[in-house]
N, CA, C and O atoms as a MOPAC input file, in Angstrom:
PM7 MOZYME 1SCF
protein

 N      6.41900 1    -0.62500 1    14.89000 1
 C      6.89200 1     0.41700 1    13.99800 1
 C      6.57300 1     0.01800 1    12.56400 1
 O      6.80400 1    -1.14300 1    12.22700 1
 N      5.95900 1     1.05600 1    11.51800 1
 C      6.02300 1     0.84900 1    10.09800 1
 C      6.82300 1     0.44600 1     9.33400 1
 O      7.93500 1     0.97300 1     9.32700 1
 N      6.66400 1    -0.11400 1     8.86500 1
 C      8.14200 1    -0.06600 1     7.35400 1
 C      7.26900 1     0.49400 1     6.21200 1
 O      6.42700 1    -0.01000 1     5.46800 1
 N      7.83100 1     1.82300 1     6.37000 1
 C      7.33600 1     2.52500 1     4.67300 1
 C      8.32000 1     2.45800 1     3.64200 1
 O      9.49000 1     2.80000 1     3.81600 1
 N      7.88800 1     2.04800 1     2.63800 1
 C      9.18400 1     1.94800 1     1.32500 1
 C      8.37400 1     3.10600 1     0.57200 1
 O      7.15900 1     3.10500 1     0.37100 1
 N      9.28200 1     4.08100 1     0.20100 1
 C      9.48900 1     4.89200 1    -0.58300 1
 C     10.41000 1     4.95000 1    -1.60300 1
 O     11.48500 1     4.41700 1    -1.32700 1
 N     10.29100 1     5.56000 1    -2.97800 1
 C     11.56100 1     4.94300 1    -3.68000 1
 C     12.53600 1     5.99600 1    -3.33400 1
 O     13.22900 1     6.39100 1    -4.27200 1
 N     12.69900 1     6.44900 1    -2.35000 1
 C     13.82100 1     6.84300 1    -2.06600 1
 C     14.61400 1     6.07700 1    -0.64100 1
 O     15.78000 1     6.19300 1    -0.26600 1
 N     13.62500 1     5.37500 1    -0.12500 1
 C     14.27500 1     4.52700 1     0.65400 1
 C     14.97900 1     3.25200 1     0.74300 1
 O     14.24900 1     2.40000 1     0.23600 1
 N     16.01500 1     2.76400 1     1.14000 1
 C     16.62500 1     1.53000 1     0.59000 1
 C     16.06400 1     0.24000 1     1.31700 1
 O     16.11000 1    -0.84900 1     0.74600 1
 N     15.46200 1     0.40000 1     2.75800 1
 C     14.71300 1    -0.74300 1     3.10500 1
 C     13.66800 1    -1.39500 1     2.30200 1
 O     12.58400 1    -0.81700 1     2.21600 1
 N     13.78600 1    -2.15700 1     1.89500 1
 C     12.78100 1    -2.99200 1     0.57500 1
 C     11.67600 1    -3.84500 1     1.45600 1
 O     10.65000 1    -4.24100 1     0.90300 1
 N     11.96800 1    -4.15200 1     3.06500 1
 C     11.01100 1    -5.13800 1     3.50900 1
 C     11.52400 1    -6.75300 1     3.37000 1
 O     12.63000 1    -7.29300 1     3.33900 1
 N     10.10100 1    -7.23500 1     3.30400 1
 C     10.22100 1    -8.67900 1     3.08200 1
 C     10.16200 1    -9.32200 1     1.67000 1
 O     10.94700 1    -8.86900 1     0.83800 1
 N      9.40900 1   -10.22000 1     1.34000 1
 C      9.51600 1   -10.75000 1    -0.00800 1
 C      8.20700 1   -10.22800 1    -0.83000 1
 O      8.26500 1    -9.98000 1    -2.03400 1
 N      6.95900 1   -10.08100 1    -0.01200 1
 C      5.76900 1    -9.44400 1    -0.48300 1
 C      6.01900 1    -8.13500 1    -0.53000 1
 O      6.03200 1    -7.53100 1    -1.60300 1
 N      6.27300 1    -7.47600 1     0.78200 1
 C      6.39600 1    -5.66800 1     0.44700 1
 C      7.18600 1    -5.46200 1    -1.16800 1
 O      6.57600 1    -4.84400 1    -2.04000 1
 N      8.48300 1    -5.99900 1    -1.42600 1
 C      9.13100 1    -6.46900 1    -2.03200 1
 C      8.60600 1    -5.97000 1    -3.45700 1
 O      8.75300 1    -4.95700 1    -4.14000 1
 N      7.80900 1    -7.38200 1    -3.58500 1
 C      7.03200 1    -7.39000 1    -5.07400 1
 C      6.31600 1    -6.50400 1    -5.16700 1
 O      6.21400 1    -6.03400 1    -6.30000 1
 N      5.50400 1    -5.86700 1    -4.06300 1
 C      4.02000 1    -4.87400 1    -4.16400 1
 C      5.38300 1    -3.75800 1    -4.79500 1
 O      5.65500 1    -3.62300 1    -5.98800 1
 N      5.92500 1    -3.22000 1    -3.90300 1
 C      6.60400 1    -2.24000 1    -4.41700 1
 C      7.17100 1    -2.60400 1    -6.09200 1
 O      6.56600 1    -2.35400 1    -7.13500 1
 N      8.09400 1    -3.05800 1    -5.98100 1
 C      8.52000 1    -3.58800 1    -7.33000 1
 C      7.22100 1    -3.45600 1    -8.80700 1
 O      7.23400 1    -2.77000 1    -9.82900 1
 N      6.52100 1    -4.16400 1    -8.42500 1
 C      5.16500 1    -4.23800 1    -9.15500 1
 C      4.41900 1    -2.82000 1    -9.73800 1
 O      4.21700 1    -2.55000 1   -10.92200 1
 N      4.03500 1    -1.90600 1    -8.41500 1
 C      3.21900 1    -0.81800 1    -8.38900 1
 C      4.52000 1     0.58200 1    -9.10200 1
 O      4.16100 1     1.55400 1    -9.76700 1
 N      6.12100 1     0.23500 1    -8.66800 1
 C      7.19700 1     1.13300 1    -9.70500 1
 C      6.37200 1     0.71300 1   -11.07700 1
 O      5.51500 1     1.42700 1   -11.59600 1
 N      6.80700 1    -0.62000 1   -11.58000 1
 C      6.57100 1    -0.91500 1   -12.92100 1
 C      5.37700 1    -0.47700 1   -13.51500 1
 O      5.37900 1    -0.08000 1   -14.68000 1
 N      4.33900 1    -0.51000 1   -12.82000 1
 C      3.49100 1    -0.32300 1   -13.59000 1
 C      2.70500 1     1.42400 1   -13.46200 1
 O      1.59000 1     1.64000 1   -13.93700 1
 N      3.34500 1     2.27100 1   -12.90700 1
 C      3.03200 1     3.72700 1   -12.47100 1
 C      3.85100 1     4.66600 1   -12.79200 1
 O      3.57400 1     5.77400 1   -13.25000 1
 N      5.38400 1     3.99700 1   -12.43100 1
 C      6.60300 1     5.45600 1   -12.56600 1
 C      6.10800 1     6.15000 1   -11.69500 1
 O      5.79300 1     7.21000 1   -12.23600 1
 N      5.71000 1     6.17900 1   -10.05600 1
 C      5.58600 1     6.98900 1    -9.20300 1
 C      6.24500 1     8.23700 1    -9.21400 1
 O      7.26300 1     8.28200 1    -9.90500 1
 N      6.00700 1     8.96200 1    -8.79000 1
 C      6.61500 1    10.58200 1    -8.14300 1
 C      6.68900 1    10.11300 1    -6.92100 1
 O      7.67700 1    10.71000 1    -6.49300 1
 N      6.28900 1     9.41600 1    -6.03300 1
 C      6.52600 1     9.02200 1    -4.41700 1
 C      5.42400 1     7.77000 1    -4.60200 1
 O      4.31800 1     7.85000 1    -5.13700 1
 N      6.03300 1     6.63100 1    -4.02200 1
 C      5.48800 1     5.45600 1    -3.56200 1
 C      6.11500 1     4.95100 1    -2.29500 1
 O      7.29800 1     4.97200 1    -1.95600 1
 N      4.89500 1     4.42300 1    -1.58000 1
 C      5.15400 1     4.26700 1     0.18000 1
 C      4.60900 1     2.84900 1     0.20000 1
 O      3.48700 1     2.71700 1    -0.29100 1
 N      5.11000 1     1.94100 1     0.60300 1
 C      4.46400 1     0.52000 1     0.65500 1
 C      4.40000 1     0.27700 1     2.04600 1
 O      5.51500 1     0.67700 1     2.38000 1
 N      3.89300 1    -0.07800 1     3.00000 1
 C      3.59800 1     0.05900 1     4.46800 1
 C      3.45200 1    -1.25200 1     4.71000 1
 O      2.70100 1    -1.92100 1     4.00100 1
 N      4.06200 1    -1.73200 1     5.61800 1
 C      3.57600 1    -2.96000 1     6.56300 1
 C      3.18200 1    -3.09500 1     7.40600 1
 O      3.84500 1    -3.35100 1     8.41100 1
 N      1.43000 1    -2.94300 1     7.37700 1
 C      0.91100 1    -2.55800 1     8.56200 1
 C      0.68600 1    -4.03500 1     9.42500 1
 O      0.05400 1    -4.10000 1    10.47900 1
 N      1.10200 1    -4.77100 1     8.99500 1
 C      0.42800 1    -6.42400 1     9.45500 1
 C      0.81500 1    -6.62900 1    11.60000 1
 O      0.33800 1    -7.39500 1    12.43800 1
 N      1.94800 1    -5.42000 1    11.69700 1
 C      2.22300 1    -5.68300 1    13.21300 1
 C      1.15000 1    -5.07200 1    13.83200 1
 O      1.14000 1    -5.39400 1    15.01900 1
 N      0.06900 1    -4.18700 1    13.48800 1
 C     -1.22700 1    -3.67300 1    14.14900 1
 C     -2.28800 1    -4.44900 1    13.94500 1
 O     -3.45300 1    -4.09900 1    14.13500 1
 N     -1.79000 1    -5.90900 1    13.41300 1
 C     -3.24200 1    -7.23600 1    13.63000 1
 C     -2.88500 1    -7.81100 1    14.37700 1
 O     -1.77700 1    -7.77300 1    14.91200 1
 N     -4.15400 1    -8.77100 1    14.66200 1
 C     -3.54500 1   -10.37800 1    15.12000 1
 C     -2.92100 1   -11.15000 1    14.70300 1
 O     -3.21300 1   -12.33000 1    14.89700 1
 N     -1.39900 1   -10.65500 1    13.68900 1
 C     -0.98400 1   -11.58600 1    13.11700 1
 C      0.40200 1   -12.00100 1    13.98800 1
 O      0.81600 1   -11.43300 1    14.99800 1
 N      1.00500 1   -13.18300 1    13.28400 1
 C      1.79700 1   -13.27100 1    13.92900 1
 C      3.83400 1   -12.50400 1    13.51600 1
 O      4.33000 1   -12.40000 1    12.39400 1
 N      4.32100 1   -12.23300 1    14.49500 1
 C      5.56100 1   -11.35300 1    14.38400 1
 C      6.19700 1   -11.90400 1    12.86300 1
 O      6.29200 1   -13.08300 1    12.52300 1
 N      6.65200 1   -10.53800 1    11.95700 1
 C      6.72300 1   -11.08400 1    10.88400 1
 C      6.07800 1   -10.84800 1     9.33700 1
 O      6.52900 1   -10.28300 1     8.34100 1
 N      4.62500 1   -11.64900 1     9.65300 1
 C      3.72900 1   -11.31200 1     8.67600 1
 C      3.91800 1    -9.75800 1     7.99800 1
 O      4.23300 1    -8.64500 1     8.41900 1
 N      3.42900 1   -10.52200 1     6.34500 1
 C      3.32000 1    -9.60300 1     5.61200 1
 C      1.92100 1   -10.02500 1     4.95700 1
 O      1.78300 1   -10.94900 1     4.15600 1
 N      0.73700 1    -9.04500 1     5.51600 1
 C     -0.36300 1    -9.44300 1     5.46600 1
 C     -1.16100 1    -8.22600 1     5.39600 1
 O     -2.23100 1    -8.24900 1     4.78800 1
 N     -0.84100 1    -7.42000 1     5.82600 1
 C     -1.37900 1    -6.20900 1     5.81700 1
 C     -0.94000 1    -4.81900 1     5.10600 1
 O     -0.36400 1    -3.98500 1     5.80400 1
 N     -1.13500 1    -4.60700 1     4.04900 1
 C     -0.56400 1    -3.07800 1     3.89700 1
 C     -1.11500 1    -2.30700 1     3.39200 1
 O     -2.21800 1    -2.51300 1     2.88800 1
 N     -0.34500 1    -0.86700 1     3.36900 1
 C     -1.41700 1     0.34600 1     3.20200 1
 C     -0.38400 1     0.55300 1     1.56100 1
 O      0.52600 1    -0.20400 1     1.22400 1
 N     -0.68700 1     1.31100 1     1.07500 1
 C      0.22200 1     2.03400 1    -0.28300 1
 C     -0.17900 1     3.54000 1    -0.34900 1
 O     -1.25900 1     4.06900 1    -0.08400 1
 N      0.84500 1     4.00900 1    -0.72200 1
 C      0.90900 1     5.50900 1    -1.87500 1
 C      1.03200 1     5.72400 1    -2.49500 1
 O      2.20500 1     6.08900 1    -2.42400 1
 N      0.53900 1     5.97300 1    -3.95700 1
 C      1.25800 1     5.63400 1    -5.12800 1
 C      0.70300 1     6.95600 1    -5.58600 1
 O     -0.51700 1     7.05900 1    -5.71100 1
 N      1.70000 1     8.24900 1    -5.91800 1
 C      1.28700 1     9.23200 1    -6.53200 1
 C      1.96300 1     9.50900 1    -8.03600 1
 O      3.19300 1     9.50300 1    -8.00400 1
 N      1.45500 1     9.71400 1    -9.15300 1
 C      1.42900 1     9.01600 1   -10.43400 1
 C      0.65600 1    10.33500 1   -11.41700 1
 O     -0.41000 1    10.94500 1   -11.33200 1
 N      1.69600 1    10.36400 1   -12.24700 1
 C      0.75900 1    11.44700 1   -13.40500 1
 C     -0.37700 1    10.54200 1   -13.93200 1
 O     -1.50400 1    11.00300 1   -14.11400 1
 N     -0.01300 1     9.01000 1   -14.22000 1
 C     -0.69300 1     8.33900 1   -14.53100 1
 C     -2.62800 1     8.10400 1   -14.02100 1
 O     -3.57500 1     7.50700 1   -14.53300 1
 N     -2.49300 1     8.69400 1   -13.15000 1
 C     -4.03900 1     8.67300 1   -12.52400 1
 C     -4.68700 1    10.01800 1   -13.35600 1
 O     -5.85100 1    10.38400 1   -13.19700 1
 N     -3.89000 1    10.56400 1   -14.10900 1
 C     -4.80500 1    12.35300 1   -14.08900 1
 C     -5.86400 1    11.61600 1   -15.13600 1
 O     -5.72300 1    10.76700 1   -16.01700 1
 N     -6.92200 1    12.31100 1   -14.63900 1
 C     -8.46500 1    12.16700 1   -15.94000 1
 C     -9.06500 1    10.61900 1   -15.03700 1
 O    -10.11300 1    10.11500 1   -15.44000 1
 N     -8.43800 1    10.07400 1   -14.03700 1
 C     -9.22100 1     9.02000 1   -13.59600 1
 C     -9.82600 1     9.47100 1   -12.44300 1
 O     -9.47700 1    10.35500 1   -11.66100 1
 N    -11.17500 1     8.43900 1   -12.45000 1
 C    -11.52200 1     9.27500 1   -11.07100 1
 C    -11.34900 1     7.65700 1   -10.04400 1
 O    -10.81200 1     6.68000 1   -10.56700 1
 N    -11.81900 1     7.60500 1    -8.75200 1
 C    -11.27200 1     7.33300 1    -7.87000 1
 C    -11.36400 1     4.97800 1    -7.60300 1
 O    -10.61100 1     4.04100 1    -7.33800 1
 N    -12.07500 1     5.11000 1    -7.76300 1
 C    -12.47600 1     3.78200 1    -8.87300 1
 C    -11.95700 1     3.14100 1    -9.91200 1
 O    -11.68500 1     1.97200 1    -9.63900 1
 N    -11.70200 1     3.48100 1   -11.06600 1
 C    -10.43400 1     3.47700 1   -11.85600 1
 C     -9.57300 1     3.41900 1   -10.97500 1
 O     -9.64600 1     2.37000 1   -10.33500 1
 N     -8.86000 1     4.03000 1   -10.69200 1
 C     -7.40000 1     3.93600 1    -9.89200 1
 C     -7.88000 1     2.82100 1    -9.04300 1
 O     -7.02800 1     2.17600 1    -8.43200 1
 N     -8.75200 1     2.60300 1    -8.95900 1
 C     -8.26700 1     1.63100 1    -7.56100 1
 C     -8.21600 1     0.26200 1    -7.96900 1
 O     -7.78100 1    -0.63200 1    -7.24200 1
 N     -8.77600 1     0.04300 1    -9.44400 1
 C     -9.23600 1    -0.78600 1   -10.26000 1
 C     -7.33000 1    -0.68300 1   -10.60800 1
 O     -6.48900 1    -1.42900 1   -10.10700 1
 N     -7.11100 1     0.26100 1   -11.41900 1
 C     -5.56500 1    -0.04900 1   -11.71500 1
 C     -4.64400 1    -0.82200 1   -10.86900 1
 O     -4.03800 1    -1.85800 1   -11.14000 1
 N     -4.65500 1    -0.07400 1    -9.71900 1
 C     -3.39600 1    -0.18200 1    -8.65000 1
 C     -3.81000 1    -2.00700 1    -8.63700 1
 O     -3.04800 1    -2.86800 1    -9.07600 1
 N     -5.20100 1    -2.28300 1    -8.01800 1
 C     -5.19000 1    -3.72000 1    -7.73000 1
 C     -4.96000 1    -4.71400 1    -8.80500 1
 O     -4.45200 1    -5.81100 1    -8.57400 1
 N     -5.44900 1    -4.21000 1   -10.33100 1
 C     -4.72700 1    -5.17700 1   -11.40000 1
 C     -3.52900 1    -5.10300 1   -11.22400 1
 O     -3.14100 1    -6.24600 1   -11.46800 1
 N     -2.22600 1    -4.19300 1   -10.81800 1
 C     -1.11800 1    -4.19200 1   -10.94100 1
 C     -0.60500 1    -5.11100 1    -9.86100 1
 O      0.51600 1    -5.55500 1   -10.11100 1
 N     -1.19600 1    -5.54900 1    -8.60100 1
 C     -0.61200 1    -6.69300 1    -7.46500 1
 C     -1.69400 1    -7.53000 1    -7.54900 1
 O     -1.80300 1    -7.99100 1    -6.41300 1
 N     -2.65800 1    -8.04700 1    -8.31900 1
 C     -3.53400 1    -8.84900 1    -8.10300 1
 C     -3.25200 1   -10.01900 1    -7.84300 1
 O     -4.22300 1   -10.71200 1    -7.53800 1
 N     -1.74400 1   -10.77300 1    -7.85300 1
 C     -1.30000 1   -11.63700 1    -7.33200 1
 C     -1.53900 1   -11.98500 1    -6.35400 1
 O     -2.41500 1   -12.76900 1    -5.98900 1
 N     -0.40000 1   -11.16600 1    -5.51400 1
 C     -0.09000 1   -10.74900 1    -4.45000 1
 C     -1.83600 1   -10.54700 1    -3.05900 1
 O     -2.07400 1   -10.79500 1    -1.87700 1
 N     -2.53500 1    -9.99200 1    -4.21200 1
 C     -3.95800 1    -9.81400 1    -3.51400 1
 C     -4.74600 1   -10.81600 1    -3.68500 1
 O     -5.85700 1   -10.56700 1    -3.21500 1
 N     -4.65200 1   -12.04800 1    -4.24300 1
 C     -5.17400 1   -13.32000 1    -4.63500 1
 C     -4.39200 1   -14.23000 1    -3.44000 1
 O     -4.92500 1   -15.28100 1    -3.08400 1
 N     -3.25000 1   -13.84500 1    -2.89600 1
 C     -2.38700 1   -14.85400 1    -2.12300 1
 C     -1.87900 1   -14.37000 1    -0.65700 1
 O     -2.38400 1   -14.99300 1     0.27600 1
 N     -1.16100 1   -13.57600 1    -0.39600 1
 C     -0.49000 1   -13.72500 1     0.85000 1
 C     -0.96000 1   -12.28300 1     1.31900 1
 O     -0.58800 1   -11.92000 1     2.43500 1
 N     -1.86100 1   -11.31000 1     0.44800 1
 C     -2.02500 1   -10.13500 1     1.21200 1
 C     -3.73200 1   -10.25200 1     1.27900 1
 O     -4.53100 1   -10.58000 1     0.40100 1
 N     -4.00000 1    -9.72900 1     3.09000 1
 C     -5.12600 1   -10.04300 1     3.77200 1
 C     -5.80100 1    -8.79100 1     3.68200 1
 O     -7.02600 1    -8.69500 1     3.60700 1
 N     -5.03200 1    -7.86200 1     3.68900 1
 C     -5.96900 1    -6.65700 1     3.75700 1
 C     -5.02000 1    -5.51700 1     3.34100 1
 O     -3.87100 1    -5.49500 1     3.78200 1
 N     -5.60500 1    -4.30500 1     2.26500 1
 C     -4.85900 1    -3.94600 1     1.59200 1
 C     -5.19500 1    -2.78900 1     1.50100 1
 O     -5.91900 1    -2.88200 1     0.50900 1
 N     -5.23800 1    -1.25800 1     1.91600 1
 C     -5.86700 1     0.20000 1     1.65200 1
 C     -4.56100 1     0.96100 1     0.83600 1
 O     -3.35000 1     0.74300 1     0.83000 1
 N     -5.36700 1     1.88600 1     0.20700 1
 C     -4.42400 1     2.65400 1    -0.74000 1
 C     -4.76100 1     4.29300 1    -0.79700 1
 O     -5.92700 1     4.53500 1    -0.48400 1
 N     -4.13800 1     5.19200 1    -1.06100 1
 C     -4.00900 1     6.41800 1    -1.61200 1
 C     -3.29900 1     6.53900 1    -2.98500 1
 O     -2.08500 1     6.35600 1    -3.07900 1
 N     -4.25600 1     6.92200 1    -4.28900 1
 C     -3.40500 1     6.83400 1    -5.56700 1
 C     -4.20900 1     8.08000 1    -5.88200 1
 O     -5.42800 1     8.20900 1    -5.99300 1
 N     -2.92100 1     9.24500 1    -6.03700 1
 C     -3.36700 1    10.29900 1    -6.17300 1
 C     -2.62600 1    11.23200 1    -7.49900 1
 O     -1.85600 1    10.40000 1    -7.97800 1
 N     -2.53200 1    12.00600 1    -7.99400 1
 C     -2.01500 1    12.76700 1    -8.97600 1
 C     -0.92500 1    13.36300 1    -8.42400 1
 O     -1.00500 1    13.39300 1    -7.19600 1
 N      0.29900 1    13.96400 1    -8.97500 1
 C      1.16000 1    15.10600 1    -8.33100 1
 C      0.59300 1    16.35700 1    -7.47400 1
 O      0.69500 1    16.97700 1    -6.41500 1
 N      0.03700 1    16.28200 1    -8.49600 1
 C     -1.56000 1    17.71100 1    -7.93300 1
 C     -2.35000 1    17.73700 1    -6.94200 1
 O     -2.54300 1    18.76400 1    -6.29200 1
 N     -3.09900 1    16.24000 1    -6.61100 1
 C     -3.06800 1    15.84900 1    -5.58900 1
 C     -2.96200 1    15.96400 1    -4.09300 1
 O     -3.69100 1    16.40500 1    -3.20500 1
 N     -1.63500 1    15.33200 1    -4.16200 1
 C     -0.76500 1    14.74500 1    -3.45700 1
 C      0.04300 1    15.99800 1    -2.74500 1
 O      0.53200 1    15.94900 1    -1.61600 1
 N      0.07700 1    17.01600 1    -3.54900 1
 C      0.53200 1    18.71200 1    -2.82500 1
 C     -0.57300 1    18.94600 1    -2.34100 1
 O     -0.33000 1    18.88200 1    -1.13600 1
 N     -1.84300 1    19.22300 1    -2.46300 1
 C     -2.99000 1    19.41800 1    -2.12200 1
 C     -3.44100 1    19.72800 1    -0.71500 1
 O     -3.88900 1    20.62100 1     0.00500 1
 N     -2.97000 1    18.18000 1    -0.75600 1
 C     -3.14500 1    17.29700 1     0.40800 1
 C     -1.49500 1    17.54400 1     1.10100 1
 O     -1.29800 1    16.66800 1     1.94300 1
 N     -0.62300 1    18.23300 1     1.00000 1
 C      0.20600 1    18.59700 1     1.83000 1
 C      1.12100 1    17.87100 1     2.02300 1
 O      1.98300 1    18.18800 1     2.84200 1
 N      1.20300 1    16.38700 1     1.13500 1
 C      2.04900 1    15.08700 1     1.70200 1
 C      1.31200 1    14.73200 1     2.68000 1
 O      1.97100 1    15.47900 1     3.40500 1
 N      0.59600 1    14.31300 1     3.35700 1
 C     -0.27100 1    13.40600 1     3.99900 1
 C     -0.82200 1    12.60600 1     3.42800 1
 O     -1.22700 1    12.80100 1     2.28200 1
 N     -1.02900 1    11.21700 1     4.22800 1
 C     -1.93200 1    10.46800 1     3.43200 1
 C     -2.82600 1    10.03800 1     4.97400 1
 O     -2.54300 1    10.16600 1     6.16600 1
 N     -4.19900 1     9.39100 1     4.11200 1
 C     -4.88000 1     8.76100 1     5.00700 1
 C     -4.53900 1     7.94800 1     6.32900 1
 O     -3.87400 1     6.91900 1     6.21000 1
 N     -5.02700 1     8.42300 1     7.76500 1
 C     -4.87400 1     7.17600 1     8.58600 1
 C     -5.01800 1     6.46100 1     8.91800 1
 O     -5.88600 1     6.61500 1     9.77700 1
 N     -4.49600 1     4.78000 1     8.80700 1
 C     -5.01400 1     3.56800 1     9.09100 1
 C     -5.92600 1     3.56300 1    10.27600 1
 O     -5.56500 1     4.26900 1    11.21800 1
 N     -6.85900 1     3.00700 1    10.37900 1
 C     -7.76100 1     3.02600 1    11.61000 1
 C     -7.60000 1     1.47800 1    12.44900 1
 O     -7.54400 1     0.35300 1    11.95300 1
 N     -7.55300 1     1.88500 1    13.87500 1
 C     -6.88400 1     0.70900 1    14.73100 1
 C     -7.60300 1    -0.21400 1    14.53300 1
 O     -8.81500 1    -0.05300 1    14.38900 1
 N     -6.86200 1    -1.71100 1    14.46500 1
 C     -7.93900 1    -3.11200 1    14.42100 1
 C     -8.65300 1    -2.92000 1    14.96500 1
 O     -8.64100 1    -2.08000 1    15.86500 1
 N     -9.89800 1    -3.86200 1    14.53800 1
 C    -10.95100 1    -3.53500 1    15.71400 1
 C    -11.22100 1    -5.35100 1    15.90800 1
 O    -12.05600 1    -5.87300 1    16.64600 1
 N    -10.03600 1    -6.18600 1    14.82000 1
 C    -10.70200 1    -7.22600 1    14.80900 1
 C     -9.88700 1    -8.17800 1    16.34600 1
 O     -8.84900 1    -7.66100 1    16.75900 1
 N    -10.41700 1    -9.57100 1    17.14300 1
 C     -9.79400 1    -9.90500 1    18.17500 1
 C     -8.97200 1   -11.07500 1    17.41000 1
 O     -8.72600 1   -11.17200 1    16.20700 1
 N     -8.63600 1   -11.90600 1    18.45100 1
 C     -7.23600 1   -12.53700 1    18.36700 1
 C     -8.02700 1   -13.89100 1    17.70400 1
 O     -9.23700 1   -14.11500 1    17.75400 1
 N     -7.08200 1   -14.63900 1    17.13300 1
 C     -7.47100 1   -15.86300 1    16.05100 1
 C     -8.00400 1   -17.09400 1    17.54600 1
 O     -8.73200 1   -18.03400 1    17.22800 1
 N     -7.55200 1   -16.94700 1    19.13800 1
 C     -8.29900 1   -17.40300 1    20.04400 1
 C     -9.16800 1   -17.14400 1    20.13400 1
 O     -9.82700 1   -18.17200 1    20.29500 1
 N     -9.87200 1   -16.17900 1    20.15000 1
 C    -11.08200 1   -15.93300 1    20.26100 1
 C    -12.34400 1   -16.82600 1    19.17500 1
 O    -12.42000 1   -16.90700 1    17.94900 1
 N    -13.07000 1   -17.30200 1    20.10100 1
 C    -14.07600 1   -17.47000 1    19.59800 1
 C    -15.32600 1   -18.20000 1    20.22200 1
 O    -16.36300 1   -18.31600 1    19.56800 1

């Protein structure tokens, strides 16, 4: 099961979801932010916070195009993306956006990678 943090949700996660969220508020003022822990659909082990997806919909993106934003969002956890997070996809979209698109966001596509035995 996911753990999506939204700022309307009170589950915060672990210590990384944590900061990503924390981090990507501070530096956006979201209209809706979703921090996802996708790390239970790897080979990782039960636990890990290694994998996540984000949403970060933001007046702050208007006049950027899709590059920029992605350039933003990752200066804003570049920590976090320097250290304990393995793989990281995002949706950073406008208010405008983000209705557009109906509230949906992109779907993670199943690992395709095998187990850390393998080899």
């Amino acid at each position: 099961m996911t753990n999506p943090r939204s700022t309307a949700e009170p589950d915060l996660g672990g210590p990384v979801q944590r900061s990503l969220t924390d981090k990507l508020q501070a530096a956006f003022s979201p209209q809706q932010l979703q921090v996802i822990n996708e790390s239970h659909m790897h080979s990782v082990p039960p636990g890990s916070e290694s994998h996540f997806k984000v949403l970060v919909v933001s007046e702050a993106f208007a006049g950027q195009n899709r590059v920029a934003r992605h350039r933003a969002v990752n200066k804003a956890v570049a920590q976090e993306l320097a250290s304990a997070v393995h793989a990281f996809s995002m949706d950073a979209l406008t208010p405008e956006e983000w209705q557009t698109r109906g509230g949906t966001t992109t779907p993670s596509p199943v690992c395709r990678g095998g187990s850390k035995s393998d080899g």
